[in-house]
Z-matrix of the N, CA and C atoms (Angstrom, degrees):
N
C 1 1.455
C 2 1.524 1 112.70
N 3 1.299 2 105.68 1 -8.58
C 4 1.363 3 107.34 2 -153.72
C 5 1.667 4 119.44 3 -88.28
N 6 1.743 5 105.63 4 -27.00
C 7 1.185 6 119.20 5 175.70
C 8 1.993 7 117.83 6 -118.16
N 9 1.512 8 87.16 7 28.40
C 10 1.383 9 106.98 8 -178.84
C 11 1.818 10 98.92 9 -113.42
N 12 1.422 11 114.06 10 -34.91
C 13 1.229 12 119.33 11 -164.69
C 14 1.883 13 87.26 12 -104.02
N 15 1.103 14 133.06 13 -14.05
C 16 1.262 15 128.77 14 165.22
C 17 1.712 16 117.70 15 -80.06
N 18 1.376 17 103.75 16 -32.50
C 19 1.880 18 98.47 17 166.91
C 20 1.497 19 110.31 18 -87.13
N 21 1.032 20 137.56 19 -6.00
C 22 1.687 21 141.40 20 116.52
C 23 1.475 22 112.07 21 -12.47
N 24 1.550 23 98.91 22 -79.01
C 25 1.587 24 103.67 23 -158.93
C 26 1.671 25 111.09 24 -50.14
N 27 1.322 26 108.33 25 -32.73
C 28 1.509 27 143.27 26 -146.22
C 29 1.557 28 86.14 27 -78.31
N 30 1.317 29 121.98 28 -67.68
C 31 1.298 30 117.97 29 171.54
C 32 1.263 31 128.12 30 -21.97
N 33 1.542 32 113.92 31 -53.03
C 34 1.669 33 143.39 32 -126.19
C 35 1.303 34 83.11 33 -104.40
N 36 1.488 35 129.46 34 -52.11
C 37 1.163 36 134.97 35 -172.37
C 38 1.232 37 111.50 36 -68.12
N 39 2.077 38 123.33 37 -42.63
C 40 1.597 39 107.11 38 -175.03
C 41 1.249 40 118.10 39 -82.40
N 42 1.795 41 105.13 40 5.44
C 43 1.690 42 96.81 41 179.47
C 44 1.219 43 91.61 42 -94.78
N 45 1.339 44 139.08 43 19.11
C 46 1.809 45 114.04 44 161.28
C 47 1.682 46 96.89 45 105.85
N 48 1.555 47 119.67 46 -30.58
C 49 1.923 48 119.50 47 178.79
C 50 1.447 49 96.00 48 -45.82
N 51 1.476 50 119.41 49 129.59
C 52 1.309 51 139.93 50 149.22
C 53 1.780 52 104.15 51 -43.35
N 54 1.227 53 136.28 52 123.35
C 55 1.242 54 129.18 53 165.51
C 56 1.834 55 116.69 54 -110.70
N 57 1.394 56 116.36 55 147.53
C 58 1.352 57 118.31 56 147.23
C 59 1.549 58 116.91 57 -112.17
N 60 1.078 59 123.05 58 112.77
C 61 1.464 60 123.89 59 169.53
C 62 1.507 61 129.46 60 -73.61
N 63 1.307 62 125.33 61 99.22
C 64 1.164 63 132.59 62 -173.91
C 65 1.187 64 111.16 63 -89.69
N 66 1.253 65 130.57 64 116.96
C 67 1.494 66 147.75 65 -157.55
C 68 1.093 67 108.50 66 -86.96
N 69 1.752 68 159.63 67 1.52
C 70 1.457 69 159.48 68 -146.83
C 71 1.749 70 99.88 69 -52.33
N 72 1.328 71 76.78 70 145.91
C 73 1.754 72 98.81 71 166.55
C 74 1.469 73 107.51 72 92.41
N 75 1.185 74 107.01 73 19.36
C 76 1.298 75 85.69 74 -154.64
C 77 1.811 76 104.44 75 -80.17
N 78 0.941 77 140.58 76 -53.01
C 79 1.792 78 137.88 77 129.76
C 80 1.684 79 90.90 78 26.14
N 81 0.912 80 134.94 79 -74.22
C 82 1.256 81 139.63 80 178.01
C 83 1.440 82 140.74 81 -54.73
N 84 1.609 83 97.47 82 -35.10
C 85 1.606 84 120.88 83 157.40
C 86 1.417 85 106.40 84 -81.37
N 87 1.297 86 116.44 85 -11.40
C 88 1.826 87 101.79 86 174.48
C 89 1.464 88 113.94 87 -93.26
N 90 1.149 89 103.71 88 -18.86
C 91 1.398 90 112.59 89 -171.79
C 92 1.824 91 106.93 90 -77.52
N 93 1.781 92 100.89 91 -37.89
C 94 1.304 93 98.39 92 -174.12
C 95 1.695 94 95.68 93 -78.42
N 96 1.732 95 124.03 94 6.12
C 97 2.002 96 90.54 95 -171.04
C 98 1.496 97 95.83 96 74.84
N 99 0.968 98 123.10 97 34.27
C 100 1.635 99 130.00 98 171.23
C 101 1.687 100 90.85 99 -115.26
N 102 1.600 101 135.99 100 103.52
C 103 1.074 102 149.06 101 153.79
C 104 1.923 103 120.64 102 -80.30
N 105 1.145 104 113.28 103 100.22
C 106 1.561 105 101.25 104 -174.17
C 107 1.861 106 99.92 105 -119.51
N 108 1.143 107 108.02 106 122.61
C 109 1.495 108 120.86 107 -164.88
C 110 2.190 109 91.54 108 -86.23
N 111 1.268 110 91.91 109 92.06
C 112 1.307 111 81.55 110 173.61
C 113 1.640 112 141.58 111 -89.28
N 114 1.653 113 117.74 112 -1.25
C 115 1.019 114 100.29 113 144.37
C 116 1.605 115 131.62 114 -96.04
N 117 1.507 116 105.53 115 8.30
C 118 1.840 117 94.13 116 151.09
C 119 1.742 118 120.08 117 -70.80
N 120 1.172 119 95.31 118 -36.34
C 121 1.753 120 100.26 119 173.60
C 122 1.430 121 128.67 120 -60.16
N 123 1.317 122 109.33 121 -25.81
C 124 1.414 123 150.28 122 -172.81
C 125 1.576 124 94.98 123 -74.26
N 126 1.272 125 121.99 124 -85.99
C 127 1.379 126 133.66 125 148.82
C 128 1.394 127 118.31 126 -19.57
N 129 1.224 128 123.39 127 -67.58
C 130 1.760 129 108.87 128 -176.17
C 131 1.119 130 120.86 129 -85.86
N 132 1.623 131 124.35 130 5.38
C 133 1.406 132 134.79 131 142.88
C 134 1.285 133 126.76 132 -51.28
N 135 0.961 134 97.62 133 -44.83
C 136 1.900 135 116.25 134 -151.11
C 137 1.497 136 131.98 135 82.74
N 138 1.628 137 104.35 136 7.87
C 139 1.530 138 109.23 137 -155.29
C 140 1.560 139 93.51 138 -125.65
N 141 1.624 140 104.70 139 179.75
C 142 1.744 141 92.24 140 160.84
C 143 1.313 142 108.81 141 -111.77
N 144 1.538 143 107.32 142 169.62
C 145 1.650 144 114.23 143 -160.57
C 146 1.448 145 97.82 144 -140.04
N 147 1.389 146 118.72 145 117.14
C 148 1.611 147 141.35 146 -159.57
C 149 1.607 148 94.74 147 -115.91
N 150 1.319 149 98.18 148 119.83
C 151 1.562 150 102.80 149 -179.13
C 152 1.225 151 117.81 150 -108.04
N 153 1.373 152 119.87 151 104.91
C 154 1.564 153 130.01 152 -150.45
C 155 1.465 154 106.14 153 -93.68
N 156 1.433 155 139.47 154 -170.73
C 157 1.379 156 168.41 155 139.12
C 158 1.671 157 114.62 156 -147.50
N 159 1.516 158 114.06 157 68.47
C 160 1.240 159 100.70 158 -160.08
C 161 1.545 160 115.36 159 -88.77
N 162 1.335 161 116.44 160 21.09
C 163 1.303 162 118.15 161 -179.07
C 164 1.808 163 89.39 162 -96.21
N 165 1.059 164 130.92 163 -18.82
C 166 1.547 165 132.61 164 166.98
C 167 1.454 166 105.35 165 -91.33
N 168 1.223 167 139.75 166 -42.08
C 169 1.101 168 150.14 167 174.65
C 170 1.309 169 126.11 168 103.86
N 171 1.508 170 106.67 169 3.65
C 172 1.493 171 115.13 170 163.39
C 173 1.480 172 107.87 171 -60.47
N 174 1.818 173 98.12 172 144.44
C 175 1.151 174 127.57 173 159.31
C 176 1.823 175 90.30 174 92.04
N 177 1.464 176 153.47 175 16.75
C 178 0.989 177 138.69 176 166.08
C 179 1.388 178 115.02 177 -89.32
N 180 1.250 179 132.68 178 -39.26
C 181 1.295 180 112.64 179 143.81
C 182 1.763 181 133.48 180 -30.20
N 183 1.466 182 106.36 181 -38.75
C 184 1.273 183 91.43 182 179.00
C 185 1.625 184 114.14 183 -102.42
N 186 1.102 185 107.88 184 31.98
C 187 1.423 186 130.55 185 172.15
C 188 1.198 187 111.74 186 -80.64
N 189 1.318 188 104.42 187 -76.64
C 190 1.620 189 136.16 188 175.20
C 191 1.486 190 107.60 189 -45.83
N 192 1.549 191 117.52 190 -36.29
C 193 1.405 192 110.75 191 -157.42
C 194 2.094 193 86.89 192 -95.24
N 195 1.030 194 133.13 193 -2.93
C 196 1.495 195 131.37 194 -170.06
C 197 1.578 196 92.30 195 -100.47
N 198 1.583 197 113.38 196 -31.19
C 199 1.797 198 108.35 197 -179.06
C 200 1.731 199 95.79 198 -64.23
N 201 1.561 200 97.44 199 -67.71
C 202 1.118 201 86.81 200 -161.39
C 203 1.512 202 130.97 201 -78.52
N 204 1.669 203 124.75 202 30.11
C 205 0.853 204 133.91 203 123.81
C 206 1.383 205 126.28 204 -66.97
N 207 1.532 206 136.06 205 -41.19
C 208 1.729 207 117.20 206 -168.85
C 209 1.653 208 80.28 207 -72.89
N 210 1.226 209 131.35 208 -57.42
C 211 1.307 210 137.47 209 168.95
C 212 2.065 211 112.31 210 12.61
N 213 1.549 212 101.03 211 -52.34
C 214 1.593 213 130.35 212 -178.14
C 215 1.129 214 105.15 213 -103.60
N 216 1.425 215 135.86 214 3.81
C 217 1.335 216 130.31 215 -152.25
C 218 1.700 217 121.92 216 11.77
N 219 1.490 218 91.46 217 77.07
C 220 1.252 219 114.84 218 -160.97
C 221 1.741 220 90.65 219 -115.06
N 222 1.502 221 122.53 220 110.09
C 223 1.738 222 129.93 221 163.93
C 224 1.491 223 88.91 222 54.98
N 225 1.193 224 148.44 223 26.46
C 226 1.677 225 117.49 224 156.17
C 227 1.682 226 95.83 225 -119.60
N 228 1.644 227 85.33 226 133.21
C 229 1.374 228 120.15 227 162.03
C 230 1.074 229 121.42 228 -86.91
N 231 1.777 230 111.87 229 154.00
C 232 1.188 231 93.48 230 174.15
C 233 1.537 232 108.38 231 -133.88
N 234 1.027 233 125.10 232 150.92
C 235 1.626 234 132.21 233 -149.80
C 236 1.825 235 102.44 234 -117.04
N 237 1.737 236 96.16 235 99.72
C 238 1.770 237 97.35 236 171.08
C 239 1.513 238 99.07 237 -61.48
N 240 1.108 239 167.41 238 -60.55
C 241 1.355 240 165.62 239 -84.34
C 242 1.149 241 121.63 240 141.99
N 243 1.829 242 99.78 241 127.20
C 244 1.212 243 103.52 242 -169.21
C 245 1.638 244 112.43 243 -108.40
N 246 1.189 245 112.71 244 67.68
C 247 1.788 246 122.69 245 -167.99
C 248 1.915 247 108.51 246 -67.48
N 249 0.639 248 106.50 247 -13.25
C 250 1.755 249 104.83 248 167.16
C 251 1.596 250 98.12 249 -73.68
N 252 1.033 251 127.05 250 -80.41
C 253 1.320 252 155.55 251 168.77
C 254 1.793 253 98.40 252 0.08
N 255 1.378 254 121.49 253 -61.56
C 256 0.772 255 131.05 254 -165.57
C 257 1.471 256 124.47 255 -115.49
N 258 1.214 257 99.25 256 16.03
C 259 1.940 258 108.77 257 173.93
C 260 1.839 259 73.48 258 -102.89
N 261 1.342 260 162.22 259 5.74
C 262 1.445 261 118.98 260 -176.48
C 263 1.856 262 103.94 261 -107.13
């Protein structure tokens, strides 16, 4: 799901959409040995990336607190094109 809902994001991002990336499952990617370094991802997005378990409810606070920062346009960028991304 993960790089199906990431050439999604990829879209969303080169048409100019402001994104927040909400990371879920992740409880699940640890379990499988699924390691995802999210502020490198964070970084070669351009966006921020909130790494949830929301059936526990971690990480919704820091959900809420990244809305209601772009919310103020408070530190979110926004990324016409993501050309690193896609030269690898």
């Amino acid at each position: 799901n993960l790089e199906r809902n990431l050439y999604l994001t990829l879209q969303l991002l080169e048409l100019g959409i402001p994104c927040i990336v909400a990371l879920n499952m992740l409880d699940i990617a640890e379990k499988q040995n699924i390691r995802i370094e999210i502020d490198a991802l964070s970084a070669r997005l351009g966006c921020p990336v909130i790494p949830l378990v929301s059936t526990r409810g971690r990480g919704i606070e820091a959900l809420k607190l990244a809305i209601d920062r772009y919310k103020a346009n408070e530190n979110v960028e926004l990324v016409h094109y993501a050309q690193p991304l896609l030269n690898e």
